[in-house]
C-alpha positions in Angstrom: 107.8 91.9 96.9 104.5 91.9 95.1 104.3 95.6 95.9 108.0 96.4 94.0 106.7 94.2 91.2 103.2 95.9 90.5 105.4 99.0 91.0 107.6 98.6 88.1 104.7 96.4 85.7 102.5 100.0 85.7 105.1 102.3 85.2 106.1 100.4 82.2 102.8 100.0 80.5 102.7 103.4 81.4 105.2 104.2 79.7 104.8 101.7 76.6 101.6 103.3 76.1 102.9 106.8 76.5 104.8 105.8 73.2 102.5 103.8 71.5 99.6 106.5 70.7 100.0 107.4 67.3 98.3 110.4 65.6 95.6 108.5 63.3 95.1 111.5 61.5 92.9 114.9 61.9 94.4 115.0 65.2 93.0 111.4 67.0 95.0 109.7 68.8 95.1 106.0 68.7 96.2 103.3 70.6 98.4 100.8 69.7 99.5 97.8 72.0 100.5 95.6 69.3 103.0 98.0 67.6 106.6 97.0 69.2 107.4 101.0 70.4 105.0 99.8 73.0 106.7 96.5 74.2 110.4 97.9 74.2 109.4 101.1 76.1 107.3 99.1 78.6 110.1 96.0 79.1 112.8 99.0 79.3 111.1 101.4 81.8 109.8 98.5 83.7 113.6 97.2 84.0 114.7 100.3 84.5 112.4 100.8 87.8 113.0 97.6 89.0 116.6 98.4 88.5 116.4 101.9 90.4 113.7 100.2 92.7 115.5 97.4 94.3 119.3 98.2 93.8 119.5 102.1 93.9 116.9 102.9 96.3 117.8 100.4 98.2 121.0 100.8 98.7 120.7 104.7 99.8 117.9 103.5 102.2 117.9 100.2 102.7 114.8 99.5 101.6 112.6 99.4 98.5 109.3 100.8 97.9 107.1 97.8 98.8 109.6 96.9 101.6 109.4 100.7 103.4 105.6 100.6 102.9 105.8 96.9 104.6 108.3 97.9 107.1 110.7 95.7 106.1 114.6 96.4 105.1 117.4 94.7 103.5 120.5 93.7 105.6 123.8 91.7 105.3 123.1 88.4 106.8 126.4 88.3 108.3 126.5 91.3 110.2 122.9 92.8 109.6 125.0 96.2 108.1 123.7 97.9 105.1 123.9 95.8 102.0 125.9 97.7 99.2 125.2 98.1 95.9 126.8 95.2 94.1 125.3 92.6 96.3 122.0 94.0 95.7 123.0 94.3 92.1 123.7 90.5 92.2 120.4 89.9 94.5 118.3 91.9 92.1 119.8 89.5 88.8 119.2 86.6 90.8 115.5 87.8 91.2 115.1 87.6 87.5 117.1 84.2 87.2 115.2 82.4 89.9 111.7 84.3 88.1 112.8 82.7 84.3 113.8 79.3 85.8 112.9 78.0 89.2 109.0 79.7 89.5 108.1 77.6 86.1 109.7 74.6 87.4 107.7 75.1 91.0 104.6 75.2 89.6 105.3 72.4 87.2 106.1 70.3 89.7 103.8 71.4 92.5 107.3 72.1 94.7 107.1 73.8 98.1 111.1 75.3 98.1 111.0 78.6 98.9 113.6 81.0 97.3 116.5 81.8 99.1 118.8 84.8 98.8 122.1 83.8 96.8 124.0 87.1 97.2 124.2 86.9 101.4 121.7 89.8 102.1 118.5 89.0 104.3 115.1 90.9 104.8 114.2 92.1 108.7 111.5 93.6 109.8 112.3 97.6 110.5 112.8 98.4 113.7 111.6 101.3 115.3 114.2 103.5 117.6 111.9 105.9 120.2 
């Protein structure tokens, strides 16, 4: 979800930032995006959200951030049960697969096929017990 995504972008340039002020002497810190401290803390802590976002989180609850916010979860799609952690381990790969490969094709092609989940696991809307 767009929500898990922006989630895990800022806390890596948060990060990658974090690392890349340098002390530029009497005490000033400077800024520097283009040194590559910057780039390998922010791809790693962004991974590593996404990672603890989507796969660990949800599989204790169910859901990720953006989906709990949404009131959404993530179920088997054979039984609706909770979806364990190397399915979401293989949906969360997948993700990045059909990211590098299929979204670049899309667009180049002006394609309508909507991505479908590879790993058996389906997203429900939340529903609420009272």
């Amino acid at each position: 979800m767009s929500l898990d995504a922006l989630f895990a972008l800022v806390s890596g340039i948060i990060a990658g930032t974090a690392s890349a002020v340098g002390q530029a002497g009497q005490d000033v810190a400077q800024l520097q995006p283009a040194s590559p401290a910057f780039w390998g803390v922010a791809l790693g802590t962004a991974l590593a959200v996404s990672f603890t976002n989507h796969v660990v989180l949800t599989t204790v609850t169910r859901a990720s951030l953006g989906k709990a916010v949404a009131g959404l979860r993530v179920v088997r799609s054979s039984d609706g049960g909770p979806a364990r952690f190397v399915r979401l381990l293989g949906r969360w790969l997948f993700g990045y697969y059909w990211l590098i490969v299929f979204v670049p094709l899309h667009l180049a092609t002006d394609s309508d096929v909507k991505q479908q989940d590879a790993v058996g696991v389906r997203i429900v809307r939340r529903t609420v017990r009272g």
